[in-house]
N, C-alpha and C positions, 0 to 999 in steps of 0.2 A: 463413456468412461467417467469415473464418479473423481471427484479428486480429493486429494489427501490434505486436508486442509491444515493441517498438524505440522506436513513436511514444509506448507507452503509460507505458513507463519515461522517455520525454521530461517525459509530464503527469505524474507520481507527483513528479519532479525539480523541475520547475515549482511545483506543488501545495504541496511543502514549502517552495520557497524563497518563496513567497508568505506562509506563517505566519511563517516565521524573518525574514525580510526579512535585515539584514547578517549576522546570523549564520551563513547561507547559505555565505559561504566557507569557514564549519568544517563546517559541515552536508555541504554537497557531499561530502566525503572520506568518508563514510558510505556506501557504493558496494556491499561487498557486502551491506547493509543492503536496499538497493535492488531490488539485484538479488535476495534472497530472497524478495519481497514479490513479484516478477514469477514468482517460480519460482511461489508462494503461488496466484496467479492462473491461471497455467497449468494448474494440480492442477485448482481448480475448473471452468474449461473442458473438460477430459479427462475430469473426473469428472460426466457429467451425472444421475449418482443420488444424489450428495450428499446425508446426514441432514443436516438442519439443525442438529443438534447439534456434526457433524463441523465445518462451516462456520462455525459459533460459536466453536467450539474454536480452529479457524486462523485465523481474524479477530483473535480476541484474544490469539494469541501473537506474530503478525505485529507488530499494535499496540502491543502492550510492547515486544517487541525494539525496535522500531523509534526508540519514547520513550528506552528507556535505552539507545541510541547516541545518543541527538541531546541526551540530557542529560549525557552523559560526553565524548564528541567536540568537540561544542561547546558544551558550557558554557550551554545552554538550560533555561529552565523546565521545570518538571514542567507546567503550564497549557499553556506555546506549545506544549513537547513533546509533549503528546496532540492538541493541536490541527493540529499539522500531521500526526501518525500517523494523526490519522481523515482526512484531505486528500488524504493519499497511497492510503489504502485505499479512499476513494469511487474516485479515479480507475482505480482496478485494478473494483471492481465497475461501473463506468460501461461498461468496456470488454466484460465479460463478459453485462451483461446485453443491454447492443447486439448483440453474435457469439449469445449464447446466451440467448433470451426465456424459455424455459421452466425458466430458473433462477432468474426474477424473483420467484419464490413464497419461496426462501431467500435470495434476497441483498437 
């Protein structure tokens, strides 16, 4: 099953603007932020032999980036800002473990 990668950066979008809540209009402008985290996704669906190690590694470089734009750009905690960076990264593995079951053992 191929995934909609379009809908998935809609929920990644979503996701964050639900932890930020108003800050969401500095947030939003965070876009190639976004869009890396999708690239991020991609890799692990192309990549169905992933070490687990690897996947640790882009998880948690996704997730930092991701905090220290949303706490530079908009002016967000470091708390809300992890909070919505793990928000944004469920929804990018929600996608992958749906299209791709037998990555459910790493992600």
């Amino acid at each position: 099953m191929a995934i909609n990668w379009t809908d998935v950066l809609s929920k990644v979008e979503q996701a964050v603007g639900g932890i930020v809540g108003p800050a969401w209009q500095n947030a939003s402008g965070a876009s190639t932020q976004f869009a890396a985290i999708i690239a991020a996704g991609q890799k692990i669906e192309k990549m169905q032999n992933m070490a687990q190690a690897e996947y640790d590694s882009l998880k948690l470089m996704q997730q930092r980036a991701l905090e220290g734009v949303l706490q530079t750009y908009a002016g967000i905690s470091p708390d809300v800002a992890q909070q919505a960076a793990a928000a944004a990264w469920s929804a990018v593995v929600a996608a992958v473990k749906t299209a791709c079951p037998a990555l459910g053992l790493i992600l």
